[in-house]
N, C-alpha and C positions, 0 to 999 in steps of 0.2 A: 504494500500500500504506500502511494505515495504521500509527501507532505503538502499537496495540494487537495489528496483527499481528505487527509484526516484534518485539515484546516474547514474544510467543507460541512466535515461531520460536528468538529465542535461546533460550526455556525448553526447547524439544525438542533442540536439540542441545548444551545443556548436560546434560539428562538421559541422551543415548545415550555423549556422551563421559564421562560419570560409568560407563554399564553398560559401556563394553568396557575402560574401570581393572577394572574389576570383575570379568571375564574374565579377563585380564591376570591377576590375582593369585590369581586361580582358579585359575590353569597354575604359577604357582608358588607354593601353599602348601595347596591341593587342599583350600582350606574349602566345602564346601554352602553355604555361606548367602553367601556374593558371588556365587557363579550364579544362585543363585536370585532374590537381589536385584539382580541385572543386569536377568535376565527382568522382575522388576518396573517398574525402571526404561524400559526397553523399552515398557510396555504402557501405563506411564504416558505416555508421549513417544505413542504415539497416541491417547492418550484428547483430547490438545492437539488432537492433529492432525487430530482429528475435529471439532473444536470450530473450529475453522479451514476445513473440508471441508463443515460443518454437516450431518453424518452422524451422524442422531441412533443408529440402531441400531448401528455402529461404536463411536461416545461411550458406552452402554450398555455395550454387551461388554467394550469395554478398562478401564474403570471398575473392573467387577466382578472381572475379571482382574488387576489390582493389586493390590487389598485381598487377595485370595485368596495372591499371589504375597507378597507381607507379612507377613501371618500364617504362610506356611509359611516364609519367611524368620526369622522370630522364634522359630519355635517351631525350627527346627533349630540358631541359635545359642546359645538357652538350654539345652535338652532334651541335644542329641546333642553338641554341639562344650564346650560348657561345664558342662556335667553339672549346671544348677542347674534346679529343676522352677519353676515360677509356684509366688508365694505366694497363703497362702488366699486375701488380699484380693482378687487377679485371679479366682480362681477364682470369688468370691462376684460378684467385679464380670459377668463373663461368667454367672453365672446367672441374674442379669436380662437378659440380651440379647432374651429372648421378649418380657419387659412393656416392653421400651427401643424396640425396634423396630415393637411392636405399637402403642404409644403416637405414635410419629412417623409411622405409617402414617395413621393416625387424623385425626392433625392436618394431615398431608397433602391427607385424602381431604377435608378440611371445608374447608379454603383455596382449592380448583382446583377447575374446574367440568369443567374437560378430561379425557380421559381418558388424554390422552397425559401430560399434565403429571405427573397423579398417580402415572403409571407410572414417567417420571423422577424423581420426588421419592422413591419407595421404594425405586429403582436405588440412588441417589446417599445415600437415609440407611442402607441396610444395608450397602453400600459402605463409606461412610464413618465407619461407625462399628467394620468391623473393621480399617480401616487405624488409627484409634483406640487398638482395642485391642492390635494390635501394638505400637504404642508401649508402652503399660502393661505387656505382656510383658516387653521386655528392656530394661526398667528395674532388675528384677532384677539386672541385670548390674553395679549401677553401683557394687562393692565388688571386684569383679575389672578394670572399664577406668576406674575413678574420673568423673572431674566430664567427660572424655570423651563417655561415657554421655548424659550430658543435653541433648547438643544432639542427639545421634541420636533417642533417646528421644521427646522435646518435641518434635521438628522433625514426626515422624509423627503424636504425640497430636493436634499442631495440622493439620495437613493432613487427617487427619481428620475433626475438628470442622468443619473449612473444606468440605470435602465436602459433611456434610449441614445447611450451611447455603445452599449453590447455589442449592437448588431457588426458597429463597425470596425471595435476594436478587439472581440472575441477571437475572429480568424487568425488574428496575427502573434505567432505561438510565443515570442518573448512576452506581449504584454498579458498575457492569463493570469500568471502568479501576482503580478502585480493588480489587475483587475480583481481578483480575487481577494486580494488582500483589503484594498479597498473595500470591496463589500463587507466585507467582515467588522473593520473597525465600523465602518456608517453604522451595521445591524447594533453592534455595541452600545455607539451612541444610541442609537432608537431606543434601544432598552434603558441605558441610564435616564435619556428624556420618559418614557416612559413612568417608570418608578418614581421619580423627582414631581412629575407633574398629577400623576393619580395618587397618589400617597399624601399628597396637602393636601392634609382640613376635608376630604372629601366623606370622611364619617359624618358630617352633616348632609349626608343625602340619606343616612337615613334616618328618616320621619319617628319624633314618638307615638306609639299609637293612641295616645290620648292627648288631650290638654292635663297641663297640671290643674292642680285644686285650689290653687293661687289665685285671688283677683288683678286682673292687669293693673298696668301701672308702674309706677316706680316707688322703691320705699328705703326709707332708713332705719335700719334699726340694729339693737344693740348682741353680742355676740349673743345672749342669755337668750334673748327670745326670740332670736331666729332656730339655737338648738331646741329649744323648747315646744314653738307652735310651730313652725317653716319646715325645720328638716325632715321630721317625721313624713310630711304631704311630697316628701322630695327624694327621698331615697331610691325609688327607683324609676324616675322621671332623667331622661338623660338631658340634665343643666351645664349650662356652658359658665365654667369656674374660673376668674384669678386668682387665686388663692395665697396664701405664704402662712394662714393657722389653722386654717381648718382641713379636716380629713376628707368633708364630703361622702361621696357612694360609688364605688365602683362602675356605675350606671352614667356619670357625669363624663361630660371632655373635661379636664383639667389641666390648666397651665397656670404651674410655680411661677410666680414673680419672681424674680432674682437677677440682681448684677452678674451672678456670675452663670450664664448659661452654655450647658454643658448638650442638653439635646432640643434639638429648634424646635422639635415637634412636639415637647412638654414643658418648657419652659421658655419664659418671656421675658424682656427685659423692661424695669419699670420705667425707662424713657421710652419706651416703646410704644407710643400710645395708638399712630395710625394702625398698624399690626391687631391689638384687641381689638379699635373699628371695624376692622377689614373683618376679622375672623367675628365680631358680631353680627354683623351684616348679614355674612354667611350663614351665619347661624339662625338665625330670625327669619331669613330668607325662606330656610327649608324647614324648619319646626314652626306646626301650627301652633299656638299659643308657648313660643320657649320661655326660656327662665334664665337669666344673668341673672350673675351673683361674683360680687364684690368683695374681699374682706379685708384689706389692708390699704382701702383710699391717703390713709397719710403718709401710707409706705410710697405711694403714686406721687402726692403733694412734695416730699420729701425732693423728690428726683427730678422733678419738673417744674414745680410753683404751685401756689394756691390756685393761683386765676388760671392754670393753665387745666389743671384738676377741674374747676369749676366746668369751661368749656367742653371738657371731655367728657362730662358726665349728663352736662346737658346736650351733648348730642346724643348719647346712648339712649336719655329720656325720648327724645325726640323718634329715634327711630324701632323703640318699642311701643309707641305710640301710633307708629304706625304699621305696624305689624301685629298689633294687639298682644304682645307681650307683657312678662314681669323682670324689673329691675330691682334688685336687692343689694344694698350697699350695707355691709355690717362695719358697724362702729362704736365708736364711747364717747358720751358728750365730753368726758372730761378732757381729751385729748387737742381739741378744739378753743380757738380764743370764739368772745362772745360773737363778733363780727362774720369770723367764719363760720362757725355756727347758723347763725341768720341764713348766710347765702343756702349755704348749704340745703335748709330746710325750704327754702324759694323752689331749689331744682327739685328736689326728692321730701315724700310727702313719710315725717315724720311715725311711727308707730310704735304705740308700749316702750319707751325705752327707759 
């Protein structure tokens, strides 16, 4: 066995253990677009395997099944999961798809005298130019999962391109290993994009199956009787937490407040205040009636300011209000000058403290 096969073969079963994460997080977070891009994964892994097989009408099929599986992979996490539509520019860019692919057909049909060839070469350029365009699709994204985004993104643009350049650079036997090698790292990247971009914060898709027992709103109150009346209605309501003294419920998301953060995905830093937006946002977004919950606002004041604290809290107000949620900010009056106090009590509607 050659080192071109067994390069080959790591690629296929790095892409199937990539589609059953992919599964996997299917069953626990019930997004469309990891199954879907599992199934891609999948058909990618035998498009290899045909190429390995030398089954050219398998290579064919699975080809075109990818891109196919990508594109609706793309268009369900922008569209339906993420509610943001393609900008004009995609829109404009897909409207040449007729003269884009017309044109490569063309130059296809004038390079190959074969008729097999030329058949591969239009497989592999309309192929690859709509796994292409998936990329360019959920690019879109990259204001909701940040710089994320861009290796998913890029990783398909370029796999793509690499696609329907195959037809012309496969024949010619020095650049195979090198072709090959290429593909290999791209698929790598896809899978780091991959894992990076479905692995954030995406436990907010799924839904609690109820409302909590909570009445909406926003509230202050003191650590005694939130343990006392609140926790119990809350334990196993999955609440979006910043925490730094309370235990909480195994049922909750939970992010440690802490300077010094050691994993991005359980802890936060307390100047960090767009980051809690963001991930409340998300949060409220996808839980019908959720529950934020606060316990260390002067550990927040501490790191930022009063007035900076104040604004941040009154936006959180602001957008469980309109999400019909509950804000919970636990505290101790004594902690507080009278002044701050006041405002405090202006944003969030004091209870039993």
């Amino acid at each position: 066995m050659d080192v071109l096969t067994i390069v080959r073969i790591i690629t296929i079963l790095v892409r199937v253990a990539g589609a059953f994460w992919l599964i996997r997080l299917y069953h626990q977070v019930g997004r469309k677009s990891a199954v879907v891009l599992a199934l891609g994964l999948l058909a990618y892994s035998f498009h290899t395997l045909s190429d390995i097989l030398e089954a050219t009408l398998m290579n064919e099929i699975s080809i075109a099944m990818t891109s196919t599986l990508f594109m609706l992979m793309a268009s369900v996490i922008t569209i339906e999961e993420e509610g943001e539509f393609p900008s004009f520019f995609t829109f404009a860019l897909f409207s040449l798809t007729p003269l884009i692919l017309i044109t490569y057909t063309i130059v296809v049909g004038e390079i190959f005298d074969s008729k097999m060839l030329t058949i591969l070469g239009v497989v592999y350029g309309i192929s690859g130019f709509f796994i292409f365009f998936s990329g360019v699709i959920i690019w879109r994204l990259k204001e909701i999962f940040g710089r994320k985004m861009l290796v998913l993104s890029g990783s398909l643009a370029l796999i793509g391109l690499h696609q329907m350049d195959y037809p012309f650079l496969r024949p010619i036997p020095w650049f195979a290993p090198i072709g090959f090698t290429i593909a290999t790292v791209l698929t790598l990247t896809l899978l780091y994009g991959i894992f990076v971009v479905f692995r954030s914060e995406v436990y907010f898709r799924r839904h609690p199956p109820t409302t909590s027992e909570l009445k909406e709103g926003s509230f202050l109150v003191s650590s005694d009787y939130f343990n006392r009346t609140m926790m119990p209605k809350l334990k196993e309501f999955p609440v979006l937490a910043f925490v730094r003294n309370i235990q909480g419920s195994d049922a909750w998301y939970k992010y440690f407040v802490t300077r010094a953060v050691s994993n991005y995905e359980k802890d936060i830093s307390p100047t960090d205040l767009p980051r809690m937006l963001e991930l409340s946002k998300r949060y409220l977004q996808a839980s019908k009636g959720g529950v934020i919950v606060i316990d260390c606002p002067e550990y927040l004041a501490l790191y930022n300011g009063f007035e900076a604290l104040l604004k941040f809290l009154a936006t959180l107000r602001d957008m469980v209000v309109v999400y019909k949620g509950t804000l919970i900010v636990i505290t101790e009056r004594g902690v507080w000058e009278d002044r701050q106090w006041v405002l405090l009590t202006k944003i969030l509607r004091e209870k039993s403290l």
